[in-house]
N, C-alpha and C positions, 0 to 999 in steps of 0.2 A: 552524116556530118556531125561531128560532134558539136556541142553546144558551146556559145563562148563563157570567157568571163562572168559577165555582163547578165547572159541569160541565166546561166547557173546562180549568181548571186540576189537575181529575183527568183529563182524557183526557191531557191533555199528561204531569203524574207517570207515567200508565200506560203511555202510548208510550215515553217516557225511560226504566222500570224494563225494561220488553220488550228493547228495544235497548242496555239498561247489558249486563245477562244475558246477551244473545248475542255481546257485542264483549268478555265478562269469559270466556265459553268457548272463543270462538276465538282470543282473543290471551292467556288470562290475566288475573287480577285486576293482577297487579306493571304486567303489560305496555301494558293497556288504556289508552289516549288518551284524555281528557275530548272531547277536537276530532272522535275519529271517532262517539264515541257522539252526541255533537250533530248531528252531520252526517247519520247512523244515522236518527235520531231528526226530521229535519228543524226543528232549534229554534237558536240559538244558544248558547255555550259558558256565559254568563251564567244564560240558561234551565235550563240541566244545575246549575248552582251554584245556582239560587233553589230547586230541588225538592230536591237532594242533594248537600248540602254538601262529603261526600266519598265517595271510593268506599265505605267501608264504611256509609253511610248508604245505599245503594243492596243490600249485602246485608241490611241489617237490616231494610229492607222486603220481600227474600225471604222473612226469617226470621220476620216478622209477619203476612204473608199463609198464613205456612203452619200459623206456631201458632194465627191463626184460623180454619183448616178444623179442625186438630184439637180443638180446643176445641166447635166445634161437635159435631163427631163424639161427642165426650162428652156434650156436654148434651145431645143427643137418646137415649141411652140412660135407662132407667127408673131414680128415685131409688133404689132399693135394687140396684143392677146392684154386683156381686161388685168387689172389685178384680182380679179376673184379666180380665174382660169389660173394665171402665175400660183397663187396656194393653193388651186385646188390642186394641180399639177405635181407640186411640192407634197402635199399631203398623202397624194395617192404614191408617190414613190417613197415616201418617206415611212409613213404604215406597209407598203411589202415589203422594205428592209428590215425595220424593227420591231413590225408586232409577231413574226414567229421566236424572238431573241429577245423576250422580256426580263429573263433572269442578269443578264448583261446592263440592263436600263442604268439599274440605281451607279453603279461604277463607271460608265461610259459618261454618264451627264455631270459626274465629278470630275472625271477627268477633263472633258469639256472646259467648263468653268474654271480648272485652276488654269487652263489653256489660255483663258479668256483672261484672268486675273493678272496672269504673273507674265503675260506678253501682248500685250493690246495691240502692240507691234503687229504682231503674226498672224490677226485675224485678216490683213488684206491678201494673207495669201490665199484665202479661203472662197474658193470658185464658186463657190454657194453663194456668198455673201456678193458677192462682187457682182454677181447676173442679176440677182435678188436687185441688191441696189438700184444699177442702172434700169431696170424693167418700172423699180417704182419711180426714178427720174423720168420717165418717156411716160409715164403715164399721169406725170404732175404738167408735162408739156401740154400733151392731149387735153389735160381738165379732166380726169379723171379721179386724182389725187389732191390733196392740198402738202404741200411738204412743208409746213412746218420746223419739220426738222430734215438732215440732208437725209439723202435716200441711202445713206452707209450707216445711219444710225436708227430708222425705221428697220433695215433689215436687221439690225441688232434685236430692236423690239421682240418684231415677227417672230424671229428666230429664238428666244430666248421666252417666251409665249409656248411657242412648239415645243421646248424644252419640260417648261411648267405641263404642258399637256400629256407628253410623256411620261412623265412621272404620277402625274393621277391619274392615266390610263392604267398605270401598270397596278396600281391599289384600286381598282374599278373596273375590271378586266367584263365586267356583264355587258359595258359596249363596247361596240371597235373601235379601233385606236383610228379610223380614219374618220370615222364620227366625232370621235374627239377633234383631232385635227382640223376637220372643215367647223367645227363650232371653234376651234382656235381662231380662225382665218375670219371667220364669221365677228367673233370679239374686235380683234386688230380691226379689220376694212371698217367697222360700224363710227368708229372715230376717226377713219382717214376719209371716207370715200364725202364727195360732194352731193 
């Protein structure tokens, strides 16, 4: 049965995302040629520009695929699961995505941020953020939290903590990025927890 539309037009996103990643490691984000990644990618340069308009459309779908594993990682923990469990949970999925792909770090957490900057809008679509949130709401119900602030702006925190930690994991590579992480998580809870 041949494939539809549909799937075709994700198979192609997926092979263009495969081969942006690999030609943004070995040349560089700055360096990277739209022409080799198409060629990469066996599509046309048009093709590369219908799926990802620019190169930092091509990290933000790194940056989507990843906050959707950790998200999952989260909701599959039990509704009453601690806030230390919630990042630890975060951390450990978050370190097997990004500590074998450190040369990608410094550019993907740029992209992030101008994500963050130039659409503050668009972070609620972010299923990281939104689990994050509501888990530290239930657990300011519980008394386990004090919210201070709402639970959509803690996970900004958190998250942007994780961020700072990823980036001095990657200039400090002698420990794990999940060591770092849980000493992130460790930072954040020590001023929220009761």
């Amino acid at each position: 049965m041949a494939p539809t539309r549909e799937q075709q037009r994700l198979r192609t996103r997926k092979r263009l995302l495969r081969e942006a990643l690999a030609v943004f490691r070995r040349d560089g984000v700055a360096g990277a040629r739209i022409d080799d990644i198409a060629r990469a990618a066996g599509v046309s340069r048009g093709t590369f520009y219908f799926h990802f308009p620019t190169k930092d459309d091509v990290l933000l779908a790194r940056i989507q695929h990843t906050e959707e594993k950790m998200a999952r990682a989260v909701e599959a923990l039990p509704a009453r699961a601690s806030p230390s469990a919630v990042l630890e949970v975060i951390g450990r999925a978050m370190a097997a995505e990004l500590e074998p792909d450190p040369a990608l770090l410094p550019d993907v957490a740029a992209a992030a941020l101008r994500r963050t900057a130039l659409a503050p809008q668009d972070r609620d679509s972010s299923t990281l953020r939104a689990s994050l949130a509501a888990r530290f709401r239930a657990a300011a119900v519980r008394g386990q939290l004090h919210l201070t602030l709402p639970g959509e702006i803690l996970a900004d925190i958190y998250l942007g903590l994780a961020l700072g930690g990823l980036l001095a994991w990657r200039g400090h590579r002698s420990t794990s990025l999940r060591s770092v992480l849980d000493g992130v998580a460790r930072l954040f809870l020590h001023g929220a927890q009761k």
